[in-house]
N, C-alpha and C positions, 0 to 999 in steps of 0.2 A: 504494500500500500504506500510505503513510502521511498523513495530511492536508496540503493545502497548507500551514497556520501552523504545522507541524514542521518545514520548510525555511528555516530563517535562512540559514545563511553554508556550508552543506556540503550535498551531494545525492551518492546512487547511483543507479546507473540502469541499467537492461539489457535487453532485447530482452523475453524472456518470465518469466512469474510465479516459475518454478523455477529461473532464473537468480537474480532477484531476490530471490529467498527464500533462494537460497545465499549469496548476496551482503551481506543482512540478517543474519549470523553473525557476520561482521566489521565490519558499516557501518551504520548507519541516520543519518538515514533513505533510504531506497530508492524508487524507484517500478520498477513496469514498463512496457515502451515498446507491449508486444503485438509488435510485428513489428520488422526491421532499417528498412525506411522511416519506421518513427515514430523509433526512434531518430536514426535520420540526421538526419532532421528537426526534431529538440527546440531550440528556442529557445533564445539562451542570456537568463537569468531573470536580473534585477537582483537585487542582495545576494548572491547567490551568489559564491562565492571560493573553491570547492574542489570538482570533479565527478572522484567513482571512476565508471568504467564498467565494468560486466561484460561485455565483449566475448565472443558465440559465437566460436568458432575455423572457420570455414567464411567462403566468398566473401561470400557477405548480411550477414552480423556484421560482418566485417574491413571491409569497407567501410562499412556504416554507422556502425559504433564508431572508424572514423578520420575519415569527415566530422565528426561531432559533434566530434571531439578540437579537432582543428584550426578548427573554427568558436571553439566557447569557449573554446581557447589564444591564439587572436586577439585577443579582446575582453578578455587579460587574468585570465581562471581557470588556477588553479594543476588540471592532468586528469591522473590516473591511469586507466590500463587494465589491467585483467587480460589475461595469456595464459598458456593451456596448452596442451598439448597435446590432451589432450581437447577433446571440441567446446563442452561449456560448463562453468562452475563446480558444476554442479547431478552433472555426471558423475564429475568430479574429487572430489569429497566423496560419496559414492555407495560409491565404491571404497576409501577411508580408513575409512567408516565400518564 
């Protein structure tokens, strides 16, 4: 959603467009992953020092948005995850608004 030379030292991240778009309220820059495997899978990026995740609340989320955590808590980024009770952020903001 946002260009890679927008990611200096912070990144959002979350499964699909509408997570990420909810998620882009609070944080930018954001990207979307498309599915719980590409998040799983996301690299941890040099210069980066601080990843929010927008975690789905469902098995494919919760899993993929805790490998990612604990991969780049590893290497030393300071990760934030969202949880609610609804299944994603996009839901939770939905019903407020």
């Amino acid at each position: 959603m946002w260009p890679d030379e927008s990611v200096t030292t912070g990144l959002g991240i979350a499964e699909g467009i509408e997570t990420a778009l909810s998620l882009a309220w609070a944080y930018a820059p954001v990207w979307a992953c498309i599915d719980a495997g590409n998040l799983k899978a996301l690299p941890v990026l040099p210069g980066i020092e601080s990843l929010v995740i927008g975690a789905d609340n469902d098995p494919a989320g919760i899993d993929g948005a805790h490998a990612c955590a604990q991969r780049w808590a590893a290497d030393g980024v300071e990760v934030h995850m969202t949880k609610q009770t609804e299944n994603d952020l996009n839901d939770v903001l939905k019903e407020v608004a």
